[in-house]
C-alpha positions in Angstrom: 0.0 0.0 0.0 1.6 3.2 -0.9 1.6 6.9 1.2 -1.7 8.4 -0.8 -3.8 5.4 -0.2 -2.6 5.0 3.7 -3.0 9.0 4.2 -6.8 8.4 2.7 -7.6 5.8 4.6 -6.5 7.0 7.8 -8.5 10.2 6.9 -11.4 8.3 6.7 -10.7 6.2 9.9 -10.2 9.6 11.7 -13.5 11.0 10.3 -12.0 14.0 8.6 -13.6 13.1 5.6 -16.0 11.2 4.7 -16.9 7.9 3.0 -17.7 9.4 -0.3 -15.0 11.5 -0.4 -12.7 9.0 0.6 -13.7 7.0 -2.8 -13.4 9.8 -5.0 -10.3 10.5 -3.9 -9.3 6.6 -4.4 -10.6 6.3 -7.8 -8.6 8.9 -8.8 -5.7 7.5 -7.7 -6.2 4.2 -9.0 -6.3 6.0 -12.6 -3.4 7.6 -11.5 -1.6 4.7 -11.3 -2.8 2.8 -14.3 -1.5 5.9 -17.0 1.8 5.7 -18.4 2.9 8.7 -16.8 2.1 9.7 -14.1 3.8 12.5 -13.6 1.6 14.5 -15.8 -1.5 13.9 -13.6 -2.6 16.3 -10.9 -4.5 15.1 -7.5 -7.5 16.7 -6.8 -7.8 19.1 -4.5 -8.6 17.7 -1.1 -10.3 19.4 2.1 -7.6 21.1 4.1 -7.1 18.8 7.2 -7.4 20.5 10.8 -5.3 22.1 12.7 -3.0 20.2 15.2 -3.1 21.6 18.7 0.6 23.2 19.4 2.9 21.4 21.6 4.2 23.0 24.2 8.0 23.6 23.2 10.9 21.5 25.1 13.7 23.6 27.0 17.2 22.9 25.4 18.9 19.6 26.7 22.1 20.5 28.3 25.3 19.1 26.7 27.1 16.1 28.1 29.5 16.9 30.1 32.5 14.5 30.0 34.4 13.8 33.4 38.0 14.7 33.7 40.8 11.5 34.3 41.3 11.8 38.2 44.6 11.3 39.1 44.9 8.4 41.6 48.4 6.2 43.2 45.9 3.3 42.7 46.7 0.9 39.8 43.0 -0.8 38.3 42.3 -4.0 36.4 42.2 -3.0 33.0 40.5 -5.0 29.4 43.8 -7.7 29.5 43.3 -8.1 33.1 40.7 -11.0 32.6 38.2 -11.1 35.5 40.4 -9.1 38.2 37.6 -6.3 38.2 37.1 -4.9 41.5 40.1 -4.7 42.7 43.4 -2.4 43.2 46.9 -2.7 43.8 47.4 0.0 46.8 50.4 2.4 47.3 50.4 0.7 51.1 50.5 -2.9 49.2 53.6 -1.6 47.2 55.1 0.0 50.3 54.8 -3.0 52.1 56.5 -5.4 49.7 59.4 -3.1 48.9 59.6 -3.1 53.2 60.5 -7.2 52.7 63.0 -6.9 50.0 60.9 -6.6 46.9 61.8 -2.4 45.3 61.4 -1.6 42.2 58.7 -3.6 41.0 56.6 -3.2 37.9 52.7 -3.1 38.0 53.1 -6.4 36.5 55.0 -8.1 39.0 52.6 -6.1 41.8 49.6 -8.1 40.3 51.2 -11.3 40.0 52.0 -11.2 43.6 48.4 -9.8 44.5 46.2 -12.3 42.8 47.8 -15.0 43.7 48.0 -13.8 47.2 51.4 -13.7 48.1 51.7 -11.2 51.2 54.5 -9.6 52.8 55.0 -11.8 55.8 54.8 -15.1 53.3 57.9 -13.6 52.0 59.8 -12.3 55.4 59.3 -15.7 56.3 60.6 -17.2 53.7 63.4 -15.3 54.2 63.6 -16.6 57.9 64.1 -20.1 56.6 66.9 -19.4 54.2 65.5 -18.7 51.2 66.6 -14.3 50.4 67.8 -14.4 46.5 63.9 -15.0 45.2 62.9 -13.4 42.3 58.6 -12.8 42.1 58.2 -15.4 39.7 59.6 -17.7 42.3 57.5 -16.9 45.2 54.5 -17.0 42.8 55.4 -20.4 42.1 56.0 -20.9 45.4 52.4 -19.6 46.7 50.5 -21.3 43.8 52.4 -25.1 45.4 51.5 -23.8 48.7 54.9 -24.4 50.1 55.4 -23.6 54.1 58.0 -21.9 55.1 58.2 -24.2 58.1 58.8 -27.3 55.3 61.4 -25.6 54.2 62.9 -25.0 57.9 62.6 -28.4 58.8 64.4 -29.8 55.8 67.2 -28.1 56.4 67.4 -29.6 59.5 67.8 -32.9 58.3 70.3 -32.1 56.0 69.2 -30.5 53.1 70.4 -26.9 53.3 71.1 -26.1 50.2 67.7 -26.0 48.2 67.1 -23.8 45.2 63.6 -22.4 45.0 63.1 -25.4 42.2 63.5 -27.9 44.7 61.5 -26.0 47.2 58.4 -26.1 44.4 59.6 -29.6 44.0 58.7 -30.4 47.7 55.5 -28.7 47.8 53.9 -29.9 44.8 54.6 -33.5 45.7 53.8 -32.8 49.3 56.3 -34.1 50.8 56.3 -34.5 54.7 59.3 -33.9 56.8 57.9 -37.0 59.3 58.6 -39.5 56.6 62.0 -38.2 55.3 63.1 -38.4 59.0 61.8 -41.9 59.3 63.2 -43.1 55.8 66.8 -41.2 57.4 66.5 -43.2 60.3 66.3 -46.4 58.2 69.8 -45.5 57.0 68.9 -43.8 53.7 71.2 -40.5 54.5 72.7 -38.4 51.8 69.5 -37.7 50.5 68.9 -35.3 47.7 65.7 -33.4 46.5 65.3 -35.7 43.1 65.4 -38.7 45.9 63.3 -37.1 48.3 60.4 -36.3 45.5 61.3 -40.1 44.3 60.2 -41.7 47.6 57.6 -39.6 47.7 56.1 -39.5 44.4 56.4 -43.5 44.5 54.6 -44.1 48.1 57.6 -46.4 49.7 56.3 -47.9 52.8 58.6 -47.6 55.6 57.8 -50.8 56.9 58.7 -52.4 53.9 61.8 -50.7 53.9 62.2 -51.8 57.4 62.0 -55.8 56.7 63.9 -55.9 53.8 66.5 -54.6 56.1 65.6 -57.1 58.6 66.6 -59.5 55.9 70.3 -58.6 55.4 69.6 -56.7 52.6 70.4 -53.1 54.3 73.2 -51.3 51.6 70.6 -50.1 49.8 70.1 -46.9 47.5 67.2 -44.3 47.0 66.8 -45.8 43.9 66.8 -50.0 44.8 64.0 -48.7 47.2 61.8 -46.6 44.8 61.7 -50.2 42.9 61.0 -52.3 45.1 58.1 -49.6 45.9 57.2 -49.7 41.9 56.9 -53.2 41.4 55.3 -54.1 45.1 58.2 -56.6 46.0 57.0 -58.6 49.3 59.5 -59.2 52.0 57.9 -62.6 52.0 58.9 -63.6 48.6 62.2 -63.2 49.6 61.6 -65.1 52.7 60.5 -68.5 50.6 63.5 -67.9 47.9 66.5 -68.2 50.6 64.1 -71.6 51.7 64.4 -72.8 48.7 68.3 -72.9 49.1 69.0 -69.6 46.7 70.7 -67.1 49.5 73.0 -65.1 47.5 70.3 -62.7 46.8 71.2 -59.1 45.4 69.0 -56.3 45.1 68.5 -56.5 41.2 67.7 -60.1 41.6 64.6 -59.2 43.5 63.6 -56.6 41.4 63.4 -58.5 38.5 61.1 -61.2 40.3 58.9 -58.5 41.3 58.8 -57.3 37.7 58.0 -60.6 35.8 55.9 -61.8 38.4 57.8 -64.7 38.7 56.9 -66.5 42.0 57.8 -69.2 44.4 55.8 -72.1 43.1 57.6 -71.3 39.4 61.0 -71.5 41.2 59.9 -75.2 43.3 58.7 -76.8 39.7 61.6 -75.6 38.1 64.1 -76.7 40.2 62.1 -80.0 40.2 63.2 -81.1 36.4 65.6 -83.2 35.5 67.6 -79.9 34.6 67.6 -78.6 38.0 68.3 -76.8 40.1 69.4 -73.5 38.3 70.9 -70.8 39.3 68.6 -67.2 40.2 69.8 -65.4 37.0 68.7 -68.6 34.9 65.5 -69.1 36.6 64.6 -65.3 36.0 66.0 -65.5 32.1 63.2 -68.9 31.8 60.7 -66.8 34.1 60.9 -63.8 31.6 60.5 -66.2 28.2 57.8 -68.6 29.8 60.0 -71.3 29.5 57.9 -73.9 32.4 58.4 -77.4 33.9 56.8 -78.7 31.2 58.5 -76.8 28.5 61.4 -79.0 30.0 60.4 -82.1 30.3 59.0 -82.0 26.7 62.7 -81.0 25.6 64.6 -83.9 28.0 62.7 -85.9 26.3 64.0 -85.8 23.3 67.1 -86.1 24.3 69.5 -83.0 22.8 72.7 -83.0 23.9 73.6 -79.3 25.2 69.6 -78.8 26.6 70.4 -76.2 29.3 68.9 -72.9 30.6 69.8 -70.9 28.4 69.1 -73.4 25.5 65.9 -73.9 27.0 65.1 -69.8 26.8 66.8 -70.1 22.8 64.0 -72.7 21.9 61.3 -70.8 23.3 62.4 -67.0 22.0 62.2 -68.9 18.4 59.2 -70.8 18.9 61.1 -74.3 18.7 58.0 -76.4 19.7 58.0 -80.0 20.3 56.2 -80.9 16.7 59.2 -78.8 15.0 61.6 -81.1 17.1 60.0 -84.2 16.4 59.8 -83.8 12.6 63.3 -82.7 12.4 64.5 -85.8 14.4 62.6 -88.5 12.1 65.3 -87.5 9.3 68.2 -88.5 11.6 70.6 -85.8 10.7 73.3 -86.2 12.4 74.4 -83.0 14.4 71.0 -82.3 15.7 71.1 -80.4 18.8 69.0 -77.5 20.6 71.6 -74.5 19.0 71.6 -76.3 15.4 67.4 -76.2 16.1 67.3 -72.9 16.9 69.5 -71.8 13.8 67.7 -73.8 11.6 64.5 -72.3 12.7 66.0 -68.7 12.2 66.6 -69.3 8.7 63.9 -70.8 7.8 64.7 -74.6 8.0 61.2 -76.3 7.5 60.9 -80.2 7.7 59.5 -80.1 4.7 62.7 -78.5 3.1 65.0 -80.9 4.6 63.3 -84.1 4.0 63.4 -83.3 0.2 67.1 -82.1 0.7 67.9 -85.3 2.1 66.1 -87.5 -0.7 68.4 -85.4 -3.7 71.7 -85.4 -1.5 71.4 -88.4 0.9 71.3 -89.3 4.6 74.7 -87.7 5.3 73.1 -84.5 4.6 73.8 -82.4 7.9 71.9 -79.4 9.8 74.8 -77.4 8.5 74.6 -78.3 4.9 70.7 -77.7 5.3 70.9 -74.3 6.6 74.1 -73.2 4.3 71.8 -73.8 1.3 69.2 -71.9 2.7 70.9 -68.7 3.1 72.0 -68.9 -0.1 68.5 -69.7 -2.0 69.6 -73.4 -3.0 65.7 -74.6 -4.0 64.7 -78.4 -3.5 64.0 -77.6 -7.0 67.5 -76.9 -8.8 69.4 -79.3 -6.6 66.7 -82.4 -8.3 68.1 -80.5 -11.7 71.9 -80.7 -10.7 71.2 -84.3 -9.7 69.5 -85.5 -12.6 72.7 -83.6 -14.9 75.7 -84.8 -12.2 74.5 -87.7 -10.7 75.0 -89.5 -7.3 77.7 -87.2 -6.4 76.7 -84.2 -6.3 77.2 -82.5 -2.9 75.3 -79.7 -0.8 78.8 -77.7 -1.0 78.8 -78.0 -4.6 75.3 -76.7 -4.9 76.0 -73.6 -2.6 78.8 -72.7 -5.1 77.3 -73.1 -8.3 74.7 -70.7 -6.8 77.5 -68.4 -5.6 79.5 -67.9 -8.7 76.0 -68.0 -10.8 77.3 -70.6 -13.2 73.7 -71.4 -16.1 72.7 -74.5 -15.9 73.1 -75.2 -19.7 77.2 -75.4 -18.7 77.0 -78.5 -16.9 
């Protein structure tokens, strides 16, 4: 609806003209509209409307008046200050931290120390205990850990005087407690040092197990044999049924690594039960680590290898020299079969089936050697039945292995 129309009809609403009027005065604009051009056309003539009633005229509005910057010695949180509205650094804040030590300090440096509520008598008594040469940064660090100046006091007393404000932050965040160095001190771990103090701590070492290892005999020990025996949850009482079991020459490594792999008393008992037995700790932890069991062994006696040992034993299993392997290679009756040649035949790929056609082009004097020379150097089942067939009964595996070496065709031979 254009401006003529709505002016009309509001008119007309209003009852300043009527409703005859109010349709000449539409008609005419509806041909107004429908000629080409409109400008050309004239509106008729309508009633003058009434006069409005005068408003009463508004006084002048004043200009805005814009208040001057006042001049304060209080610093405010400003856009980059993210959330610290509300609150001020004060000249007497300032005053007071420059009273401990602190002069010179940039706004900067004022807020750090303000929001994260470090106060003047935090810092004198960090002074007390020792600690003057602090830069802000480091009692911020400090305050955010919440380390006590009275922690810091009473390590120094058991030794530790020399702490930098890193192993001060060190302390706190690991909240470590004076009681328990004292107690791990009196256990005969002395010489301590931050790194093992945060060790002991970060690692939850029990002081009584501490205390019956030592009870055992095993007292020389270092920050670090304790922190794992902590780690890997080492019982006193597995060390206990060893020593019953006639292994006494215990060292701390040896127990660690029984804790690690979980290798545990019964293990040891059926171990020592075979017809190998009894091994030594280092051998029963090397069969412990590669799952080589009782059973493992009695399967391998029984086949009757010549050097079976423990560390055989952990050979056969790291190369997956199972019992069927065994047995197949045994049917062919090679003659220097043992638990090494086995194992290097199954590195390199040694199948029965290999061997037993092997042996049927070359003989039964064929050895493990000869089977795994040929082997590394590609000598097929294949092209030692062709060699045969052109060379006859005595051709040999080294023969083979050099023809395949010096890449001599077969059409020469």
């Amino acid at each position: 609806m254009n401006e003529e129309r709505k002016m009309i009809l509001t008119m007309l609403a209003e009852g300043k003209i009527s409703a005859e009027e109010a349709n000449t005065l539409l008609e005419a604009l509806d041909v107004s509209e429908a000629k080409p051009t409109p400008s050309k056309l004239r509106m008729p003539s309508l009633p003058p409307l009434p006069s409005l009633p005068s408003l009463p005229s508004l006084p002048p509005k004043p200009p805005k008046m814009v208040t001057p910057p006042q001049v304060s010695y209080e610093w405010e949180w400003n856009d980059r200050s993210r959330g610290r509205s509300n609150q001020r650094i004060t000249p007497q804040f300032a005053e007071a931290m420059a009273q401990v030590g602190l002069t010179d300090l940039t706004e900067d440096e004022l807020w750090e120390l303000q929001i994260h509520n470090v106060r003047p008598g935090y810092i004198r008594r960090l002074h007390e205990a020792g600690l003057t040469d602090l830069t802000v940064d480091e009692f911020v660090q400090m305050a955010i850990h919440n380390v006590r100046p009275e922690l810091v006091i009473e390590v120094h007393s058991l030794g530790l005087s020399h702490l930098t404000a890193d192993d001060v932050v060190q302390l706190g965040i690991h909240n470590v407690r004076p009681d328990y160095l004292r107690q791990v001190q009196a256990l005969g771990l002395t010489d301590l040092t931050v790194d093992d103090i945060v060790e002991l701590s970060i690692h939850r070492v029990r002081l009584e197990m501490l205390q019956e290892i030592r009870e055992l005999g095993l007292d020389d020990l270092t920050v670090d044999d304790v922190v794992q025996l902590g780690i890997h949850n080492v019982r006193p009482n597995l060390v206990r049924e060893i020593r019953s079991m006639g292994l006494t020459d215990l060292d701390i490594d040896q127990i660690v690594q029984l804790g690690i792999h979980n290798i545990r008393p019964e293990l040891i008992q059926q171990l020592q039960a075979t017809d190998l037995g009894p091994f030594n700790l280092d051998d029963i932890i090397n069969m412990g680590i590669h799952n080589v069991s009782a059973d493992f062994i009695k399967q391998m006696t029984a086949f009757g290898l010549p050097d079976l040992d423990a560390e055989e034993l952990v050979n056969l299993r790291i190369h997956n020299v199972d019992t069927q392997f065994v047995a197949a290679i045994l049917d062919l009756n090679l003659p220097d079969i043992s638990a090494e040649s086995l194992v290097t035949m199954r590195i390199h790929g040694v199948r029965p089936q290999f061997a037993e056609r092997m042996q049927a082009v070359l003989g039964k004097g064929l050895t493990a050697d000869d089977l795994v020379t040929m082997k590394i150097h590609g000598v097929s089942p294949k092209f030692a039945e062709r060699m045969k067939a052109k060379m006859g009964e005595s051709l040999t595996a080294d023969e083979l292995v050099e023809m395949v070496i010096r890449g001599v065709p077969e059409e020469s031979w």
